[in-house]
N, C-alpha and C positions, 0 to 999 in steps of 0.2 A: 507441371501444370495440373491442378489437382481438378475432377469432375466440374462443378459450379462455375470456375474458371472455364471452361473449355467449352462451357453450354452459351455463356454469354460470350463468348468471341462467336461462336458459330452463329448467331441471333446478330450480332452487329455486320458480320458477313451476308449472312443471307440478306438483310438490309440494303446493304450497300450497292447490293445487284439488283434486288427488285425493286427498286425507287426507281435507279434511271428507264429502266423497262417502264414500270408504269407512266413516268414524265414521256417517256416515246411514243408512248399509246395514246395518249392523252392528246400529244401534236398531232399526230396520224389523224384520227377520226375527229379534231377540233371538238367545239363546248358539246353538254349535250343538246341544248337548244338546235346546233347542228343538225345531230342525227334524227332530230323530232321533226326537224323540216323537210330531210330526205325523204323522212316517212310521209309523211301529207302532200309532197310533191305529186302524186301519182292526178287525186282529185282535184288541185288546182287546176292541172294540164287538161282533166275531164270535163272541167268546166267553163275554160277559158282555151279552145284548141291553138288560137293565136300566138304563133311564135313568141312573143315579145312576156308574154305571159299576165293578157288579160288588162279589163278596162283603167283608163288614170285620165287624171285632169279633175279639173275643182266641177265642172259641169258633170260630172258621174255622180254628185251630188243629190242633182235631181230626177236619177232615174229613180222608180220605183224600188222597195226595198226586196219583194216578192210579187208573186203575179206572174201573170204574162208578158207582163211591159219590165219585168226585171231581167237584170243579166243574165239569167240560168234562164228565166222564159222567152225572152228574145231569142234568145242561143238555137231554142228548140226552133222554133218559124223563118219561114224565107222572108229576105227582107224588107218587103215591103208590106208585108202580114208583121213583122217582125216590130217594126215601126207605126203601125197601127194602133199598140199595144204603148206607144209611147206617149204621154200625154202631150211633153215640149216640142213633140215632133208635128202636132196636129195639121199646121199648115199645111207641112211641104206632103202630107198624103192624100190631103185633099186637091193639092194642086196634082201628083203625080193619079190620081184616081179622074182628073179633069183631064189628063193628056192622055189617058187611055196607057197608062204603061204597067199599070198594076202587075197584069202577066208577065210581059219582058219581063222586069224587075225579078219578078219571084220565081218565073223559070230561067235565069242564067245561073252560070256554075261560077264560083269562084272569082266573083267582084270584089271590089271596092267601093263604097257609095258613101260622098262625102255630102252629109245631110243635114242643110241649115235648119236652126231653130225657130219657133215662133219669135222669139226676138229679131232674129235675121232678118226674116220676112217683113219686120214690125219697122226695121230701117229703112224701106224703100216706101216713097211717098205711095197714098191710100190710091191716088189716079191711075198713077205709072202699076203698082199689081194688079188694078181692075183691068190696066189695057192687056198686059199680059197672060192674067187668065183666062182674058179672052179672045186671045190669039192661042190656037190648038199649036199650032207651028214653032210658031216661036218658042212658046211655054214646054214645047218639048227637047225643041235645042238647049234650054238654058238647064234642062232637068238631066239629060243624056250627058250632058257640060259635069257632071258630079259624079260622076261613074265611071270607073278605070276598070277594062277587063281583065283584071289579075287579082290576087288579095295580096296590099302591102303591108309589110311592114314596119314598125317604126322604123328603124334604120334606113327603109330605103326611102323615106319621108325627110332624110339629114339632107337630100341635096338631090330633087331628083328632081325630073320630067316626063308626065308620063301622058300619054295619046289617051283621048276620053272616048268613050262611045257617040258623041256627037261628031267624032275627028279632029277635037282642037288639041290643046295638049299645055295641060295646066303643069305649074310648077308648086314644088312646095322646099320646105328650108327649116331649118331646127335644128335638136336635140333634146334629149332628156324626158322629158315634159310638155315640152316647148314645139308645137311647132305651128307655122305658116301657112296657106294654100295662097298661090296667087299673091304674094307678096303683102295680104294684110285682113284676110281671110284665118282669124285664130281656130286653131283644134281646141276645143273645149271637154270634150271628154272623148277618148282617142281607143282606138284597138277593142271595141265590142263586136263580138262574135255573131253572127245569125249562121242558118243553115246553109245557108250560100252563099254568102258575103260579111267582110270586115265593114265596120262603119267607123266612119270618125265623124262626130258632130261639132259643125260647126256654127260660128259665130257671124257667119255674113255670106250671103247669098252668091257663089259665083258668076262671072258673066262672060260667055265667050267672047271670045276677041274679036 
């Protein structure tokens, strides 16, 4: 085998090795899209601490894009300062500011506050919420009624029951995207972060039992 020979075998050898190498590498650490997301993993998690990994639902829509009423500014404020800041929330803070719970609200540790919209509130007839706001009592059952003392998660939103700050004890149902409070209460935009509490906003006003 004379030189020239023996250069091109050694060139199709080394080939034949370092291909499947590099095709294993390639499986191992998947596209590089992959490792471009492990990398920016770090500040998603910073800005959304929620297990599930931050806000969803078509009502996330309408939160603001920056500000304080946006998801990184809410994120910074307790929740009911948090919600302040939110324009589609206006009702339910002016209702929770008429029951006197502004404080509770913003000094618990690690709630849950499922928080109907101005449309929600826009459901119930113009008489029936004037009676309500103007029962301190009541208006505070039905607000304490939205409030789980723990921060949940989507998952545990697939099929759970869980005891409110009022003592009743609402259920919710889903998946994905998807999910229920009280069997017909939708989550509209679901897992935003405040400084002390998850919220999920919804679409109709709970009512204890």
């Amino acid at each position: 085998m004379n030189s020239q020979t023996f250069r091109r075998a050694a060139v199709a050898v080394t080939g034949a090795v370092l291909l499947p190498l590099a095709l294993s590498a390639c499986s191992d650490s998947g596209s590089t899209t992959g490792a471009a997301d492990v990398d920016t993993a770090p500040t998603s998690a910073q800005a959304a601490p929620a297990p599930a990994g931050g806000p969803f639902g078509p009502g996330c829509a309408a939160v603001p894009k920056s500000g304080a009423g946006s998801f990184d500014g809410m994120a910074k404020d307790p929740v009911a300062t948090a919600a302040s800041h939110n324009p589609d929330l206006s009702t339910l803070v002016a209702a929770v500011k008429q029951a006197g719970l502004v404080d509770t609200l913003n000094n618990a540790q690690n709630i849950t506050v499922f928080a109907p919209t101005n449309a929600a509130f826009a459901k119930i007839p113009k008489a029936d919420l004037a009676k309500v706001l103007a029962d301190k009592a009541k208006l505070t059952d039905i607000l304490t009624y939205h409030v789980v003392g723990q921060r949940l998660t989507p998952q545990q939103l697939e099929s759970g029951k869980f005891e409110t700050l009022e003592k009743g004890v609402l259920t919710t149902s889903g998946s994905g995207e998807n999910y229920t409070v009280d069997g017909s209460s939708k989550v509209v935009c679901g897992d935003v972060p405040t400084a002390n509490a998850t919220v999920y906003i919804v679409d109709t006003v709970l009512m204890p039992k």
